[in-house]
DRENDO-1510 file (C-alpha; in Angstrom, 1 decimal, always signed):
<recs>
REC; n; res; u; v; w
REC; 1; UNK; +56.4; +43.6; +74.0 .
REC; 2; UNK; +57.1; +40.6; +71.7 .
REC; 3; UNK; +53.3; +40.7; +71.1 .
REC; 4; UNK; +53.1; +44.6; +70.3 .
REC; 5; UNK; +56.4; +43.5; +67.8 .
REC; 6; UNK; +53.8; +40.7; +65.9 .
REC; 7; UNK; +50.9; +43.4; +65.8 .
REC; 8; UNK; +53.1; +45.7; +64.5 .
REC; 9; UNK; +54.8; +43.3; +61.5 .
REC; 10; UNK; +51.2; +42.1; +60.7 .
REC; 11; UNK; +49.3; +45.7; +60.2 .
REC; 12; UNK; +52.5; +46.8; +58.2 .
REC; 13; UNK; +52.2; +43.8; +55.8 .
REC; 14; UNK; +48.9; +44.5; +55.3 .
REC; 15; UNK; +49.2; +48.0; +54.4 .
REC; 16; UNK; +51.8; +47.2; +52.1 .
REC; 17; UNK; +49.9; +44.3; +50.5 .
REC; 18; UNK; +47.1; +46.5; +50.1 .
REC; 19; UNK; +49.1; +49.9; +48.8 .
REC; 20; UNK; +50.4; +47.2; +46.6 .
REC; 21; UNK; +47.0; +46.0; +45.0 .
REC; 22; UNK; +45.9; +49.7; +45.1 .
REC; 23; UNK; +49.4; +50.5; +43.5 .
REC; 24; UNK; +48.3; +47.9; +40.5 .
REC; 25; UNK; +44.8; +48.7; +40.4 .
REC; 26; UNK; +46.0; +51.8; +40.0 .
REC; 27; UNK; +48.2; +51.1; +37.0 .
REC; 28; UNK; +46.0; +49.5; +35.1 .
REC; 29; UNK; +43.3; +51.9; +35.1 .
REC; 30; UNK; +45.9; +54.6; +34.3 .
REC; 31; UNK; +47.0; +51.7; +31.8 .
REC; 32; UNK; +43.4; +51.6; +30.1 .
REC; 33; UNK; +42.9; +55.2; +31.0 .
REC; 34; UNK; +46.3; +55.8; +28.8 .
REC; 35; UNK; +45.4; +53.1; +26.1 .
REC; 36; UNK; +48.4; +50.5; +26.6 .
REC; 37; UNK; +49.5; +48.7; +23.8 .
REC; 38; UNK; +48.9; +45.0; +22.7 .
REC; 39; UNK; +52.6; +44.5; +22.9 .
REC; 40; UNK; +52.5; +45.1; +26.6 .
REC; 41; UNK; +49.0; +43.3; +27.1 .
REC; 42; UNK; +50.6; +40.1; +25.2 .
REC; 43; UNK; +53.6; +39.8; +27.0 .
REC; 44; UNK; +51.4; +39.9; +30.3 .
REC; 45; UNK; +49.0; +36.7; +29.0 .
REC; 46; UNK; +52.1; +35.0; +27.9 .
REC; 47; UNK; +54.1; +35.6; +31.5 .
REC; 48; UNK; +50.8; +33.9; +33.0 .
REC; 49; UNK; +50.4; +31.3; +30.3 .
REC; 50; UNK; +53.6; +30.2; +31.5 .
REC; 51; UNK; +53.1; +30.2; +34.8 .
REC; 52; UNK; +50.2; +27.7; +33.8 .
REC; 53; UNK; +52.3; +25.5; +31.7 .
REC; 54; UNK; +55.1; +25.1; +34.5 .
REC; 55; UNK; +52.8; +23.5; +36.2 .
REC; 56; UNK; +51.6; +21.0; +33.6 .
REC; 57; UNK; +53.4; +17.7; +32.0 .
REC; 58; UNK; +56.7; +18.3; +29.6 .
REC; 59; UNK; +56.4; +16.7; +26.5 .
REC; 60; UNK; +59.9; +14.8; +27.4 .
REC; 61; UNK; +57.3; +13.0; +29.9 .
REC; 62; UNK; +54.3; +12.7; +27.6 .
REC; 63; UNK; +57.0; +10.5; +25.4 .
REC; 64; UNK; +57.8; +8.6; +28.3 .
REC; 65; UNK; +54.1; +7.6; +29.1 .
REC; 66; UNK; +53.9; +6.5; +25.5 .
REC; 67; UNK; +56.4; +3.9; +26.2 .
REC; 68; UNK; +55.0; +2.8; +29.4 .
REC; 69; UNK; +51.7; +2.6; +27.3 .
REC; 70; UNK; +52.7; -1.1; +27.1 .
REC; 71; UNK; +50.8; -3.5; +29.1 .
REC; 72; UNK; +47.4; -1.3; +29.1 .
REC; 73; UNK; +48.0; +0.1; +32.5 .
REC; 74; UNK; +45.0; +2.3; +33.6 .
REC; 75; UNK; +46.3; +6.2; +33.2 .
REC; 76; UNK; +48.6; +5.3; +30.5 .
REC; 77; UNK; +48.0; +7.6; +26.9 .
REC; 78; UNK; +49.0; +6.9; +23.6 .
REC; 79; UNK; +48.9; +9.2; +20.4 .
REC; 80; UNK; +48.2; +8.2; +16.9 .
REC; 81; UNK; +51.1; +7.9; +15.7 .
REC; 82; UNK; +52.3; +6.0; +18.6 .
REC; 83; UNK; +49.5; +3.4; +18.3 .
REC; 84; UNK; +50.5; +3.3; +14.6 .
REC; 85; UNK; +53.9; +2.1; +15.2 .
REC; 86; UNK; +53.3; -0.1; +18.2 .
REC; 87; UNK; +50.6; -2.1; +15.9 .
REC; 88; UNK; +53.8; -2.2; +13.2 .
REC; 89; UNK; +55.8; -3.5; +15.9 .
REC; 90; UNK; +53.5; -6.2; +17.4 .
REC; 91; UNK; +52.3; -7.8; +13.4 .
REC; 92; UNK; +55.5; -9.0; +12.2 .
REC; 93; UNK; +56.1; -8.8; +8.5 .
REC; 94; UNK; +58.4; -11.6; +7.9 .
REC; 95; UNK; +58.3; -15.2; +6.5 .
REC; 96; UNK; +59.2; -17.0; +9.9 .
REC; 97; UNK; +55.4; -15.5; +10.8 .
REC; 98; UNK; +53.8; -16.6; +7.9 .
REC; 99; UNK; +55.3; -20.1; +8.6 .
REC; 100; UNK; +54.7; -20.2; +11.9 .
REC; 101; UNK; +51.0; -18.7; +11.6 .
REC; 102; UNK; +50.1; -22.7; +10.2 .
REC; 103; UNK; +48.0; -24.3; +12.8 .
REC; 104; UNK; +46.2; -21.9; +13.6 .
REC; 105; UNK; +48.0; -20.9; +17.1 .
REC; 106; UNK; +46.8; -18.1; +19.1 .
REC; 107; UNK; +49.0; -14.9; +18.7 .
REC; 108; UNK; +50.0; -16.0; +14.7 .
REC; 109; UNK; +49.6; -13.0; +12.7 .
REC; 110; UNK; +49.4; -12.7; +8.6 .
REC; 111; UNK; +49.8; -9.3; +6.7 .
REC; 112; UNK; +47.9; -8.9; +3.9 .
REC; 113; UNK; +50.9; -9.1; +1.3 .
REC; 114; UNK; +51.9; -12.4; +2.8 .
REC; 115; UNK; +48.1; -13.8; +2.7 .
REC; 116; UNK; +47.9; -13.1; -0.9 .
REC; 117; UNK; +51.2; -15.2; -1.8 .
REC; 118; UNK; +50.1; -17.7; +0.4 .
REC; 119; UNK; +46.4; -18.0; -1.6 .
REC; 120; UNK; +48.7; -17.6; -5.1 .
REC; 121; UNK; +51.1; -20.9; -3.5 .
REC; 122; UNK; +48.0; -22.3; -2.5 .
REC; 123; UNK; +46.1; -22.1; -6.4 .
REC; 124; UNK; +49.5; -23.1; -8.2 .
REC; 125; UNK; +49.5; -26.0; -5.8 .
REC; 126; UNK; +46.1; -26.9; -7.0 .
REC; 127; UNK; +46.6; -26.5; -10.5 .
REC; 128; UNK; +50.1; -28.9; -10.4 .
REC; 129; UNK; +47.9; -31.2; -8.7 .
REC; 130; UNK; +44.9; -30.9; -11.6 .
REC; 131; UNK; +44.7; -32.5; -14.8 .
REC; 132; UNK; +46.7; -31.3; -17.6 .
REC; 133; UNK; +45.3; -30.6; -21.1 .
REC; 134; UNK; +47.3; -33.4; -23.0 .
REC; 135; UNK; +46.2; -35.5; -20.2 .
REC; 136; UNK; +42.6; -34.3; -21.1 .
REC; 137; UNK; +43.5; -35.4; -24.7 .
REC; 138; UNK; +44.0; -39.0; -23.9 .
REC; 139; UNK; +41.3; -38.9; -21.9 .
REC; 140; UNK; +39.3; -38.3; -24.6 .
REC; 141; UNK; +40.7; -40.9; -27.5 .
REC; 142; UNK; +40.4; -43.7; -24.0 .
REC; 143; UNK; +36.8; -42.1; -23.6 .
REC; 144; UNK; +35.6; -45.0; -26.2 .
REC; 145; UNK; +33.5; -47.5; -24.9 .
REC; 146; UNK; +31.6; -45.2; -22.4 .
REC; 147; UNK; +34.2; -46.1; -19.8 .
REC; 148; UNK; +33.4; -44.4; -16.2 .
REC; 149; UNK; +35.9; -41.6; -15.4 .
REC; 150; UNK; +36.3; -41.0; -19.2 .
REC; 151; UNK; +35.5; -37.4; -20.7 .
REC; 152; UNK; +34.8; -35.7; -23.9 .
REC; 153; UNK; +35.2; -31.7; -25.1 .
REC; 154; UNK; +32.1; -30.4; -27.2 .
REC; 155; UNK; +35.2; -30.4; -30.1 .
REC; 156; UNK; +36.1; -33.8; -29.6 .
REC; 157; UNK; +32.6; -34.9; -29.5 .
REC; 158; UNK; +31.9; -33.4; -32.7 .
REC; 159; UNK; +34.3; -34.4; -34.3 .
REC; 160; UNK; +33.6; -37.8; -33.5 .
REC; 161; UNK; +30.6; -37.6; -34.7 .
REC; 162; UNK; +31.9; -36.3; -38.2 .
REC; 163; UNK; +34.1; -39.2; -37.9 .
REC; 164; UNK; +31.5; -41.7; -37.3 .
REC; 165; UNK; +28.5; -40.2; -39.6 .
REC; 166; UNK; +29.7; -39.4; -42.8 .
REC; 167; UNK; +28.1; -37.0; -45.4 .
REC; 168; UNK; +29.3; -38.5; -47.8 .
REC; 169; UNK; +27.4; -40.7; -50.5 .
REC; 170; UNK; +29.0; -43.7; -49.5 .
REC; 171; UNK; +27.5; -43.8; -45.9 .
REC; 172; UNK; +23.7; -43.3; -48.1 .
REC; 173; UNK; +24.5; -45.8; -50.1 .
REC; 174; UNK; +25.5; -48.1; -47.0 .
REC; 175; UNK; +22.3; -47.1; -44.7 .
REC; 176; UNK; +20.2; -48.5; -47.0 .
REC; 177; UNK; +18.6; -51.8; -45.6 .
REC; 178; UNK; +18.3; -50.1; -42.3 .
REC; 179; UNK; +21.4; -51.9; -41.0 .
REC; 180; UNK; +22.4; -51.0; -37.2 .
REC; 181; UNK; +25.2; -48.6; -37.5 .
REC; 182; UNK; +24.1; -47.1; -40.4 .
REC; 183; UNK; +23.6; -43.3; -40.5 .
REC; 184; UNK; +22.5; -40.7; -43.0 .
REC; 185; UNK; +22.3; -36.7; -42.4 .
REC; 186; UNK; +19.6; -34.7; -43.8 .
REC; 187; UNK; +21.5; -33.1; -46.6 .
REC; 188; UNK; +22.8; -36.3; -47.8 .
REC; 189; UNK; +19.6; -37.6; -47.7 .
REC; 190; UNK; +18.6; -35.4; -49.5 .
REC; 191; UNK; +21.6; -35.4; -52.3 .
REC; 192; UNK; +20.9; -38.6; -52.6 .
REC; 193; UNK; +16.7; -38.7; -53.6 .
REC; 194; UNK; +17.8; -35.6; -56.3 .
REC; 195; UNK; +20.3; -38.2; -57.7 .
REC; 196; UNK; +17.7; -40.4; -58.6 .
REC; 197; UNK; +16.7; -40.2; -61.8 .
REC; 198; UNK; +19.2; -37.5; -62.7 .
REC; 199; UNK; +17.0; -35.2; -59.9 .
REC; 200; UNK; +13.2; -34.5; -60.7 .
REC; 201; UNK; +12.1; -30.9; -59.9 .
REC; 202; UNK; +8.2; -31.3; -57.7 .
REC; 203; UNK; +6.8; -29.5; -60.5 .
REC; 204; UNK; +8.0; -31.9; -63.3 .
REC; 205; UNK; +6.4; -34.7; -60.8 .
REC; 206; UNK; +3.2; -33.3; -60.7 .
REC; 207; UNK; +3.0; -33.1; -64.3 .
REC; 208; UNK; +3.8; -36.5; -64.8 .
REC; 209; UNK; +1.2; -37.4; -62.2 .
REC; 210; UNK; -1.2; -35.6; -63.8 .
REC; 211; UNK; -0.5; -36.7; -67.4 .
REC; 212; UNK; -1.0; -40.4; -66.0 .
REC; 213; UNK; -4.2; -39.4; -64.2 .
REC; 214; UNK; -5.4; -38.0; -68.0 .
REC; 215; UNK; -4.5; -40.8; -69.7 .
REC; 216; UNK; -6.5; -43.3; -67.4 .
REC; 217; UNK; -9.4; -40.8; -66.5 .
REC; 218; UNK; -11.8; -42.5; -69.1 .
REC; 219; UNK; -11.2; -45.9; -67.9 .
REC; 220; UNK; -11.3; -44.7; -64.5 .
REC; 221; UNK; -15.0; -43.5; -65.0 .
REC; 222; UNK; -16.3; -47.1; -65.2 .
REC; 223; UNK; -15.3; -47.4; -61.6 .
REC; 224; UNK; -16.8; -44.3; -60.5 .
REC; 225; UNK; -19.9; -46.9; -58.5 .
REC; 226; UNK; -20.7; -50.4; -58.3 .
REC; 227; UNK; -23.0; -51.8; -61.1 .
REC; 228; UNK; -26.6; -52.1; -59.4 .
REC; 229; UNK; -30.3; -52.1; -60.4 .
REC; 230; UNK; -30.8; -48.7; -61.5 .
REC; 231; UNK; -34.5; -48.7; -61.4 .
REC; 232; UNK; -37.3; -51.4; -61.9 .
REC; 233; UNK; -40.8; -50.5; -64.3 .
REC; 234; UNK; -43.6; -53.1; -64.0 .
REC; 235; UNK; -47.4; -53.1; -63.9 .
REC; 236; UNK; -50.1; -55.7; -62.9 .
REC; 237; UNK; -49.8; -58.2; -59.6 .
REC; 238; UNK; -49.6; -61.5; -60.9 .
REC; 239; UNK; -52.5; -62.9; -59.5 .
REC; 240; UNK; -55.7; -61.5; -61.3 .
REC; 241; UNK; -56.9; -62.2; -64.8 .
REC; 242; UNK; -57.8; -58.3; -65.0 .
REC; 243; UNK; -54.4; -56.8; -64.8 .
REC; 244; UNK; -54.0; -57.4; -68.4 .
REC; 245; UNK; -56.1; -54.7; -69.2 .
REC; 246; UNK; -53.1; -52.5; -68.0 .
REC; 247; UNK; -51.1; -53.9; -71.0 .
REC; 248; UNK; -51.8; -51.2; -73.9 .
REC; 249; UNK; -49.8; -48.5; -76.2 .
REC; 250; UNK; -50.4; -45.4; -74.0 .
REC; 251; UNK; -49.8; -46.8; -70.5 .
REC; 252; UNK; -46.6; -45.9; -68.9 .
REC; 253; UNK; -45.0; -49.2; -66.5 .
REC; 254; UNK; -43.9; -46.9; -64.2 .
REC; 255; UNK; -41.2; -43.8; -64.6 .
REC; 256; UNK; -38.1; -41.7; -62.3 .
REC; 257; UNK; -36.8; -38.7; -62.7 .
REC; 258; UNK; -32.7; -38.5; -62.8 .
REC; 259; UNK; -32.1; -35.6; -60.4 .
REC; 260; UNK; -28.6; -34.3; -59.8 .
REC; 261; UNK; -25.7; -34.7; -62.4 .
REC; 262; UNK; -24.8; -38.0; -62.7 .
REC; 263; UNK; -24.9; -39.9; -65.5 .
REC; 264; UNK; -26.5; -43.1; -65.6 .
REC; 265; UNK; -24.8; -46.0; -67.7 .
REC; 266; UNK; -27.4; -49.0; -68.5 .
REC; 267; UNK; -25.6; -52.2; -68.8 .
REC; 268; UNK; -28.2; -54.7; -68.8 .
REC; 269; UNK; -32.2; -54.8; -69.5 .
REC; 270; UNK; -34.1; -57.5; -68.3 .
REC; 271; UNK; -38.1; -58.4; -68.5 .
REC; 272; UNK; -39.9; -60.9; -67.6 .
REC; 273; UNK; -43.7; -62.0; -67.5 .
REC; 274; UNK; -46.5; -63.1; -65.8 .
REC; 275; UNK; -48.6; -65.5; -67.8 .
REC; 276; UNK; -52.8; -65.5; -67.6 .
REC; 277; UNK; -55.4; -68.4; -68.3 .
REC; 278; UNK; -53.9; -68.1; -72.1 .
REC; 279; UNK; -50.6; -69.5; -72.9 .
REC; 280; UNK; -48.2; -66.9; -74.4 .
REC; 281; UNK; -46.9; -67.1; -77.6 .
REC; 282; UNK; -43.6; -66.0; -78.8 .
REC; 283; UNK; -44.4; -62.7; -79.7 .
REC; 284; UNK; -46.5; -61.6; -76.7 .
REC; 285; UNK; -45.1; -58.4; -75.8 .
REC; 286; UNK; -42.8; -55.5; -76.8 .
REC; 287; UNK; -41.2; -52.6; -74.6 .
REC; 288; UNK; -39.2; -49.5; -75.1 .
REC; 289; UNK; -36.9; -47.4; -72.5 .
REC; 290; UNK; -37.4; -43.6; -73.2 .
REC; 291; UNK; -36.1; -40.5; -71.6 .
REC; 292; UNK; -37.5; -36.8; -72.2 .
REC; 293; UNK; -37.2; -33.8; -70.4 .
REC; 294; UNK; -40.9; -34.2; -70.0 .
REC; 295; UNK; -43.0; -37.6; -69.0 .
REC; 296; UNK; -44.4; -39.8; -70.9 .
REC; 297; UNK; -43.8; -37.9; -74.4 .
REC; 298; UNK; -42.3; -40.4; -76.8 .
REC; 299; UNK; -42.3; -37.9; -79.7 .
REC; 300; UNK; -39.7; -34.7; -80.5 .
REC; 301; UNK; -36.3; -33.8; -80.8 .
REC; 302; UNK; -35.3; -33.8; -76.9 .
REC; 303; UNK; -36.7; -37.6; -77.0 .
REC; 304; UNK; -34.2; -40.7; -76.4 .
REC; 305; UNK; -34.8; -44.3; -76.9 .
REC; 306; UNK; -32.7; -47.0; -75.1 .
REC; 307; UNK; -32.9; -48.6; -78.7 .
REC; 308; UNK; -34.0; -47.6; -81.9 .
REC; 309; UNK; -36.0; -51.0; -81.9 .
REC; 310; UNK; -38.5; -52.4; -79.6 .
REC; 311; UNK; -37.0; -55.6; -77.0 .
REC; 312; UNK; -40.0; -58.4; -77.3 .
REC; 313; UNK; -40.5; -60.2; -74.4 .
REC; 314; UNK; -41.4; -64.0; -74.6 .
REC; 315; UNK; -40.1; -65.4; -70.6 .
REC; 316; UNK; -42.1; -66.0; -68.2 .
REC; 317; UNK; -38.9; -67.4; -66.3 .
REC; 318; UNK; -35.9; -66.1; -66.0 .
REC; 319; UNK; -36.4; -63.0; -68.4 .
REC; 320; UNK; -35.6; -61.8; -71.7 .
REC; 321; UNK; -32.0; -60.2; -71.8 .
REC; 322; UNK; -30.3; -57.1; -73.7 .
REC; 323; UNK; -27.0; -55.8; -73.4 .
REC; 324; UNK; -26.3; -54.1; -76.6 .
REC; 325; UNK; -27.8; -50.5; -76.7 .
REC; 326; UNK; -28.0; -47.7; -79.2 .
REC; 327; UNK; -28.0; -45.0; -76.4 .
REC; 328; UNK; -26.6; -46.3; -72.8 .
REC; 329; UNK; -26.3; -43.5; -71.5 .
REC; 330; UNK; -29.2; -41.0; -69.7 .
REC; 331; UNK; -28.4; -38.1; -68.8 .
REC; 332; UNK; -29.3; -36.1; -65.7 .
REC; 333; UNK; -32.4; -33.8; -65.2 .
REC; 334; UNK; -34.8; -36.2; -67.8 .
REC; 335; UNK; -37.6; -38.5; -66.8 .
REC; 336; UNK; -37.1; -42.1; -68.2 .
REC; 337; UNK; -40.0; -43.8; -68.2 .
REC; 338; UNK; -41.3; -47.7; -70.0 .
REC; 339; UNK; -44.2; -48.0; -72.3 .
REC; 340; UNK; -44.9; -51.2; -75.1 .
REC; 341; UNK; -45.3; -49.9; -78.8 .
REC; 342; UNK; -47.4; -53.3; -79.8 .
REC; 343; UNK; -49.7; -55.0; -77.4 .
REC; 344; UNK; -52.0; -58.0; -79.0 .
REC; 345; UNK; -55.1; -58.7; -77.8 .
REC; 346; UNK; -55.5; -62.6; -76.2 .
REC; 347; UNK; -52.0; -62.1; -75.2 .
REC; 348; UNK; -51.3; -59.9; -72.7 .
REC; 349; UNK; -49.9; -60.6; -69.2 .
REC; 350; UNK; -51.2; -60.4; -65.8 .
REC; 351; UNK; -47.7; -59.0; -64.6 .
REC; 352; UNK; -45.1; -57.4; -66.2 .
REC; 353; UNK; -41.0; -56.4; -64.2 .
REC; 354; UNK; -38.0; -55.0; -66.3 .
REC; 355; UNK; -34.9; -54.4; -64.7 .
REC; 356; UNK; -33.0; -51.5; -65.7 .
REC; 357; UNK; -29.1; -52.1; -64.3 .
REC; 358; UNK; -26.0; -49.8; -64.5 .
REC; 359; UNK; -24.0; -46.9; -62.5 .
REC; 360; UNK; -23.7; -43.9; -62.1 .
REC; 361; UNK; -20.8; -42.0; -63.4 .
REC; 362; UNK; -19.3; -39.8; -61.8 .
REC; 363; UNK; -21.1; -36.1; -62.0 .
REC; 364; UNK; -17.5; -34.3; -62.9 .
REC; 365; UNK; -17.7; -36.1; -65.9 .
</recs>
């Protein structure tokens, strides 16, 4: 009996269970067949959502973990802002931190605005400890006598300097003798060479120079060379008795040609014989120096004579001397050449050397 009662409880359950569901299903398709509203569609999804959400965490709890956040305990959550303020919390902002952060100790904490004061303490406490500028000044006026630890600024070292070296004439004036400590700047130096002789412009020197140089350029030109044998004319050898058929009016005793343009300046003529079988008389022997523009012509205008007389020759030593010329001096581009205008017969020599000595002048003038 009591199990017929349980059969009968159970089947009408299920029939009502499932007349419900069909009752619903039912409902809803006549809903969608009858187009139900969003008002009634939203108010269903929002009956469920809450259903949802009564089964979730409250927000008065999700507070509550935030402060048993503390300590990093594994399921514990924290939101940003949370995080934000605990970190506020934990760095302290006061000056019993910054104090007590000295040393280094673990857990000592610094914010940023504190760190910057402590750099700005740090510098000012460096600076009261450095050296101030009228210290630097004494410094500098004890920095004489290359002291060590003494120092110098570019300004006090110039103006030391324009203490020491003066541009003034004085300090010229004193440097002469080359006397240690004496000093002299370039513009002084300077000042002081155009002070002598009331200042000479380089132009006015040159002048000078050159009016000297004018003045002495004719004396000068008898030291343009050394006075030297210019040329020697001879004829015969000394040692036979026929050489003194060489001796007559149309032989030449030997010639040069003065190439170039120097002028040669005779000085001195010398001549002297060589004696045969037959003693020499006085008047053995005459010569003359010539110079053309062609050999061995003795006639013409272009024709020069060392001297307008003949030199006789009488030594058979040392040789007969002249020094005093009509024309001394032979041009370039002529031949000169020696010939005798008188030869006598009985008298003649076996050997005959003349020495023609001068210099040149120099070709420029």
């Amino acid at each position: 009996m009591r199990k017929l009662l349980l059969t009968t409880i159970i089947t009408l359950l299920a029939l009502g269970v499932y007349g419900q569901a069909t009752t619903n299903k039912r409902i809803m398709l006549d809903s969608l067949n009858n187009k139900v509203n969003a008002t009634d569609v939203r108010g269903i999804v929002n009956d469920s959502l809450d259903a949802r959400i009564g089964e979730g965490t409250e927000l008065s709890d999700v507070a509550v973990i935030i402060a048993d956040s503390t300590g990093g305990a594994a399921g514990n959550y924290v939101t940003r802002k949370a995080l934000i303020d605990s970190l506020a919390a934990s760095v302290p902002t006061g000056v019993v931190s910054v104090a007590d952060s000295t040393g280094n100790a673990a857990g000592n904490y610094m914010p940023r605005a504190q760190s910057a004061t402590l750099v700005n303490d740090s510098i000012a406490a460096r600076l009261t400890a450095a050296v101030d500028v009228s210290t630097i000044a004494v410094m500098i006026a004890d920095s004489t006598g290359n002291a060590a630890g003494n120092y110098v600024t570019r300004k006090a070292l110039v103006d030391s300097l324009a203490a020491n070296v003066s541009l003034g004439a004085v300090s010229v004036a004193d440097s002469t003798g080359n006397a240690p400590g004496n000093y002299v700047t370039r513009k002084a130096l300077v000042d002081s060479l155009a002070t002598v002789g009331g200042g000479v412009a380089i132009a006015d020197v040159r002048d000078e120079i050159a009016d000297s140089l004018n003045v002495l350029r004719p004396d000068l030109r008898t030291y343009d060379s050394d006075t030297t044998a210019l040329f020697i004319f001879g004829a015969g050898a000394g040692g036979l008795e026929t050489d003194t058929a060489l001796f007559t009016t149309s032989n030449i005793y030997g010639s040069f040609f003065n190439a170039g343009s120097d002028t040669l300046i005779v000085t001195n003529l010398r001549a002297v014989m060589i004696a045969g079988t037959t003693p020499l008389g006085t008047d053995t022997l005459s010569i003359h120096v010539y110079w053309n523009d062609t050999i061995n012509v003795t006639t013409g205008a272009s024709v020069v004579k060392l001297n307008t007389d003949p030199l006789p020759i009488n030594s058979v030593t040392t040789g007969t001397t002249d020094t005093s010329f009509n024309n001394s001096a032979i041009p370039p581009n002529v031949w000169v050449f020696c010939k005798s205008p008188g030869v006598v017969t009985g008298r003649k020599p076996k050997a005959l050397i003349v020495q023609l000595t001068g210099f040149k002048r120099n070709r420029s003038y």
